[in-house]
Backbone as JSON, one array per atom type, in Angstrom:
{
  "sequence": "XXXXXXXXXXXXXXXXXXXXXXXXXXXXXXXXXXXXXXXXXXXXXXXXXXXXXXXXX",
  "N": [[-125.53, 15.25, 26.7], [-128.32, 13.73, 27.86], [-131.19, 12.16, 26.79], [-134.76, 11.99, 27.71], [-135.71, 9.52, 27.13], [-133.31, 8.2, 28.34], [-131.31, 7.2, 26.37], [-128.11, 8.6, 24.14], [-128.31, 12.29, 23.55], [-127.73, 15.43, 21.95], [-124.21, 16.24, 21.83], [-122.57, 18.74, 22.97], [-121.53, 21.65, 24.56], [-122.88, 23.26, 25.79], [-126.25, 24.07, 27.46], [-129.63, 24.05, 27.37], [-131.18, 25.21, 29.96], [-134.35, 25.24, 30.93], [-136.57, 27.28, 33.43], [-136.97, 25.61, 36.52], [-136.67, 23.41, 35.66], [-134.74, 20.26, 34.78], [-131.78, 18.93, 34.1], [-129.82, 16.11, 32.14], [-126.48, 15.0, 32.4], [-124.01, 13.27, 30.78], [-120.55, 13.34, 31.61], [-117.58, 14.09, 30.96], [-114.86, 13.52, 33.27], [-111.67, 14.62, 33.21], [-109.78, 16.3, 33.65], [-108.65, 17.82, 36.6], [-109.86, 20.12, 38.93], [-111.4, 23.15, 40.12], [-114.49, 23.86, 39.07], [-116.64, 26.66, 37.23], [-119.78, 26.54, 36.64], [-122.14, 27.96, 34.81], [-124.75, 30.75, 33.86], [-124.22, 32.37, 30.55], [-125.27, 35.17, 30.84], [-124.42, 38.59, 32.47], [-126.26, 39.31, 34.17], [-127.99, 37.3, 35.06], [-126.01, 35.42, 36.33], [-125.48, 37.17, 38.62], [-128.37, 36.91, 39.37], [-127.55, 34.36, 40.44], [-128.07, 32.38, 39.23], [-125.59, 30.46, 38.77], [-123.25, 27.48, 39.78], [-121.06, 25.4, 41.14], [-118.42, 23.43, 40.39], [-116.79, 20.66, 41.44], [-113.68, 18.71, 41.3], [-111.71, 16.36, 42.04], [-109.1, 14.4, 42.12]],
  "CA": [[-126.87, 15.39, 27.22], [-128.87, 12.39, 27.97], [-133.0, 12.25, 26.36], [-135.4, 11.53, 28.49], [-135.68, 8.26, 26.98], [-132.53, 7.39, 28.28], [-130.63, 7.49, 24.78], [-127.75, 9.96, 24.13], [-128.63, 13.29, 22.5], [-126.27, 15.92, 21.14], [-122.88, 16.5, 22.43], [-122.14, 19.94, 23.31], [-120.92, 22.11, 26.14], [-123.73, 25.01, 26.23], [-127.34, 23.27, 27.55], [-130.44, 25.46, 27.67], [-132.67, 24.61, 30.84], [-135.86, 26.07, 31.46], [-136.88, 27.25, 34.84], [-137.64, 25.02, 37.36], [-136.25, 22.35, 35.44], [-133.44, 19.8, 35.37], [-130.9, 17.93, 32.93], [-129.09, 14.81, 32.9], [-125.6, 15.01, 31.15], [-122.8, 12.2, 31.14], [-119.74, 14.25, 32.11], [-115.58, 13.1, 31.51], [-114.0, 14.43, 33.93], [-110.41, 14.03, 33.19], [-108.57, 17.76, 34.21], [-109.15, 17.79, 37.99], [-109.59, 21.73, 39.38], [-112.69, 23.46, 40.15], [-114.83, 24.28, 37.07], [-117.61, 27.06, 37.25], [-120.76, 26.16, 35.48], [-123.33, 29.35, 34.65], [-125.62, 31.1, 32.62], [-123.18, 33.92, 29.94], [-125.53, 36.63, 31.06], [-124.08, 38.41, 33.58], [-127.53, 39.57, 35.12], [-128.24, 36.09, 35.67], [-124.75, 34.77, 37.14], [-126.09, 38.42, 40.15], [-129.39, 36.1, 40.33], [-127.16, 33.26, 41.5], [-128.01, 31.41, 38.05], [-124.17, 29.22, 38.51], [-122.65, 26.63, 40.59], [-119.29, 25.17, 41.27], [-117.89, 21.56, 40.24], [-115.53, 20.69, 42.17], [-113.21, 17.38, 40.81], [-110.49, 16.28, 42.74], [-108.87, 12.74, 41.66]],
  "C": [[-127.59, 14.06, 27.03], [-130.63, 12.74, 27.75], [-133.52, 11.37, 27.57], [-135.85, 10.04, 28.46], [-134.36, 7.11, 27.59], [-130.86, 7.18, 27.12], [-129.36, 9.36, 24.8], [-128.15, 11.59, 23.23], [-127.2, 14.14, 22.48], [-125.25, 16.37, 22.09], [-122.5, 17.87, 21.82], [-122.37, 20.55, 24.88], [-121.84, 23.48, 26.42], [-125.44, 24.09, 26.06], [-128.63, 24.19, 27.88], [-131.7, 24.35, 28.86], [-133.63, 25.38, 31.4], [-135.7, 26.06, 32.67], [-137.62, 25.98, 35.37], [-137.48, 23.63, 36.63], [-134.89, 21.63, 35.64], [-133.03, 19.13, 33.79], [-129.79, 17.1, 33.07], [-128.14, 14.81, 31.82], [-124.8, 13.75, 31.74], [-121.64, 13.26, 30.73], [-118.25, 13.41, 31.89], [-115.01, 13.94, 32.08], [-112.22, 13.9, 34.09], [-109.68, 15.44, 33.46], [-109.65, 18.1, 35.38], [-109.24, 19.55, 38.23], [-111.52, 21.86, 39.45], [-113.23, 24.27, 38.94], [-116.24, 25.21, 37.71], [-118.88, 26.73, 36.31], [-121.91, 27.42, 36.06], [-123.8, 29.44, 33.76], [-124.2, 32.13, 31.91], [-123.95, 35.17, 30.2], [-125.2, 37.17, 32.11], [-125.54, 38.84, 34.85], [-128.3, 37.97, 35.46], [-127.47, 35.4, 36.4], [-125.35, 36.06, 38.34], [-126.94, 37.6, 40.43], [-129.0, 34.85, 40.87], [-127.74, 31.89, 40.53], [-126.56, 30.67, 37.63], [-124.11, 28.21, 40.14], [-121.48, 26.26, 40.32], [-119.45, 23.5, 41.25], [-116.75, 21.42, 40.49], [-114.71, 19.13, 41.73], [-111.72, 17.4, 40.68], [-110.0, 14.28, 41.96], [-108.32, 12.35, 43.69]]
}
C-alpha cells in the first residue's frame, strides 16, 4: 500500500477502502493467470463489490 505522501505503508494482502474511495498499491506480479480481487462478504461480492486482474506475461 502506498501513503498518500507517496512513502510505502504496510505490506499486506487485505486493504480496507471506504466508499467512494480509492487506493494506490505497488503490486509483483510474478504468477501470470487471472486473479479475482473482492470484498470476503459474500453480500457484497452480489453488490458487484470485486473485479478481475487479469496478468498475462
Amino acid at each position: 500500500m502506498i501513503k498518500p505522501d507517496g512513502s510505502p505503508g504496510p505490506r499486506k494482502d487485505t486493504v480496507i477502502v471506504l466508499p467512494m474511495r480509492a487506493v494506490a498499491v505497488d503490486l509483483v506480479a510474478d504468477t501470470p493467470r487471472d486473479w479475482m480481487l473482492h470484498c470476503h462478504n459474500g453480500y457484497h461480492m452480489d453488490a458487484g463489490m470485486m473485479t478481475q486482474l487479469d496478468y498475462t506475461t
